[in-house]
Structures are given as C-alpha cells and as structure tokens.
Steps between C-alpha positions, in 0.01 A plus 500: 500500500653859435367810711265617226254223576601276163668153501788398312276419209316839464192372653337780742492301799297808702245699342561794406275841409529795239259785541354722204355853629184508252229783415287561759705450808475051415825367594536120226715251710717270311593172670788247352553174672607168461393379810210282646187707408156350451248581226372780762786727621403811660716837578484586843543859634546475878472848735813506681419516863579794715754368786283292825229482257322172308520482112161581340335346234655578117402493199486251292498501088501196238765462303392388115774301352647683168792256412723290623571513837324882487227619646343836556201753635426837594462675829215747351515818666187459683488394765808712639719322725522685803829704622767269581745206385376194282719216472428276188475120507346218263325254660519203270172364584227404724578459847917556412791695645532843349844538339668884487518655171837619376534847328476489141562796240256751554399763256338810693457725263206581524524615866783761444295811421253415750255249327153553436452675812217794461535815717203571659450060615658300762871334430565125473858397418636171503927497417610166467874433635752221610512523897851464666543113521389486095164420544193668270295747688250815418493828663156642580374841576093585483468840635156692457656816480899534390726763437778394277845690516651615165836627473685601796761781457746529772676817589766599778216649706168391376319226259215543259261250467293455188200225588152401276183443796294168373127433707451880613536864302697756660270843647458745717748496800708243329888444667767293593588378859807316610442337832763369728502158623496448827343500898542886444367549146516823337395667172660697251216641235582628190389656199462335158481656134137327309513441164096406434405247722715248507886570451666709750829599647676625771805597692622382841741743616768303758529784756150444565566133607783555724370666797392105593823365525608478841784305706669344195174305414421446134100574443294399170199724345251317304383683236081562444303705307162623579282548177277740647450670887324242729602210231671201641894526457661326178814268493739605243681219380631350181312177364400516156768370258725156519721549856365300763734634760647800423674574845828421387477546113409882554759643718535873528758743609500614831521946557667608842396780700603583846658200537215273392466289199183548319373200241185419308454125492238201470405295729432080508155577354627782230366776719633823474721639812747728566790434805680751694773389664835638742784445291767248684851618508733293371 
C-alpha cells in the first residue's frame, strides 16, 4: 500500500471523492473505488460534534454507479446543512461500516466570485476541503443575515474595509461596531460610507483601539455591522469563494503605535477581527 490510498497495482484500495461546485449552489460528488461496495452505496455527510457532545444524525445520499468502480450524486442546495464541519464517508451498504472518503481533485470554480448567492436572501455555503489527517470534509456556514468582507487595505495607522451585506439592506442609522471580547466587554462604533443598500465600507482607525490595552495583555475586537439603528448587529466575515480556512492563508501586516502591534486577521470560522497587542522586546 503507498500513502495515497492505492496498492501496488493501481487499485484504489480507499475511496476516494472529487467535488464539482455547480449552478445553483449543488455541490456533484465524485467517488472512485475499488473496494468492497454493494449495488447500494451511499455518501455520508456526518456533523462533526462540538467537544463533550454526541454525534447527530447526517445525511445520507445514494450514490448511482456511473462506471467502473465510480459512483456519484449531488448534495442539492436545499436543504442547507447547518454551520459547522461535515466529514464524508461511504457506507458500502445496508447495515455496514462507513469507510472515510479521501480528497479527490476538486474544481470550485464556481464558488470563487461568490456563487449564486442573491443580496437581499439568506447565505448557504458549503466549501469542500481535505481536513488535517487527509480525510474529505465540507465546511458549512447558513447565516440568515451575513456581511461579507471585500478587500481589506492595510495602512500604518488604519484599515479600510470594503464588505457587500446579504439577508438585510443597509438604512437609516446604519454603522459599524467593534466589540471587545471579554468579562469586561467594550465597544468601539464607527462610521461606514453606503453605497445603495448593500455594499459599504469603512475605516477603523488603530488609535481608537488602543486605549483597551492594558498590563501587557493582547485584546481582540470582533468586527459587526448594524444595518440600520435598533437592527441586530452583523458578523463581518469572509465565506463566499473556495478557502475553507482562511486563518492562516490570509495573513496581514501588523502597524505599531505606541508600542502596540495592530493586525487585521480571521479567525477559525473566517470572521473578521482585528488584535492589538504590547509588542515583546526582544
């Protein structure tokens, strides 16, 4: 056996998954193997238990045969999985062990300029990805209302935000706050520049953020905006193209003002934040 899950013949001893972003949000699932799979396979997208909690019921999809040793379906976009992790498995048939899926070649294409996503409705994304011990997985989000951040341009004392709002319209008394986490939250609000009712930008000026930090303690703002006064706060985050974790891939420079570093970044669920932190002498 090498470690790409063939045999010395070529045979795909594992099964193994490539995913096709389609028109209308469907995502067409691919599965090669060589293995012991019935008439009846079925795909398997397990929910990914939060830690202390019991895995929940997934869903299930057949898989039509469409050559040898192929199979394939389609996760339709409705229903939308909810927010989370979804490991992929075949089950080879009735009653069986499921069996991981390996990560095949994907071709997400069609999720790089957002999809088929509409402005004024809810957003559903699903971004498939190979998890860190090789294994097939998708990446959910379902968010009734979403604010999704553009391009970010960093300067030595501010950064300016451009972001498109998806499930709400931006009006009267419209802003954006940046709340501290924290026992002792606090809240920075700030204006933004409309552009109709749905794109927007704005500026986060550092100085205003530094007033917080306090016995060498780094502190995080999350970063909301409000589409109207009284409306529920937004999270601004980026979700809408191929990255399923863009915490590492998007890294950006950090500005330093009285002796505090100053960084945009995303967090574990591609929420937008911004960190303020003493700088460490070397």
């Amino acid at each position: 056996m090498t470690g790409d899950g063939k045999n010395v013949n070529g045979l795909v001893e594992k099964p193994r998954g490539a995913v096709t972003a389609q028109a209308g949000g469907r995502l067409l699932v691919r599965v090669q193997w060589s293995g012991s799979a019935s008439a009846h396979p079925r795909l398997l997208l397990q929910p990914r238990p939060k830690k202390g909690r019991p895995e929940e019921a997934g869903r299930s999809l057949v898989l039509d045969a469409v050559g040898t040793d192929e199979w394939q379906t389609v996760l339709e976009a409705d229903p939308a999985l909810d927010e989370g992790r979804w490991d992929a498995y075949v089950v080879p048939g009735p009653g069986e062990d499921r069996v991981p899926l390996l990560p095949g070649p994907n071709d997400l294409r069609g999720l790089v300029s957002g999809g088929d996503a509409v402005r004024g409705a809810p957003v559903a994304v699903r971004i498939p990805y190979a998890t860190k011990d090789g294994r097939l997985a998708i990446r959910a989000w379902r968010r009734a209302t979403h604010a999704e951040a553009g391009r970010i341009t960093v300067g030595s004392d501010a950064m300016t935000v451009k972001a498109r709002l998806y499930g709400a319209g931006l009006g009267e008394g419209a802003e954006v706050s940046l709340n501290r986490r924290g026992r002792e939250s606090a809240e920075a609000r700030i204006a933004l520049s409309a552009e109709g009712d749905q794109d927007f930008s704005f500026t986060v000026a550092y100085a205003d953020l530094l007033a917080e930090v306090a016995g060498g303690t780094t502190v995080v703002w999350d970063v909301f905006v409000r589409p109207s006064a009284g409306a529920p706060r937004v999270r601004v985050a980026r979700l809408m193209d191929d990255i399923a974790d863009r915490k590492t891939v998007f890294v950006y420079p950090a500005a330093t003002l009285d002796e505090v570093s100053v960084r945009p970044y995303y967090t574990l669920d591609n929420d937008l934040s911004v960190e303020a932190a003493p700088r460490r002498s070397r």
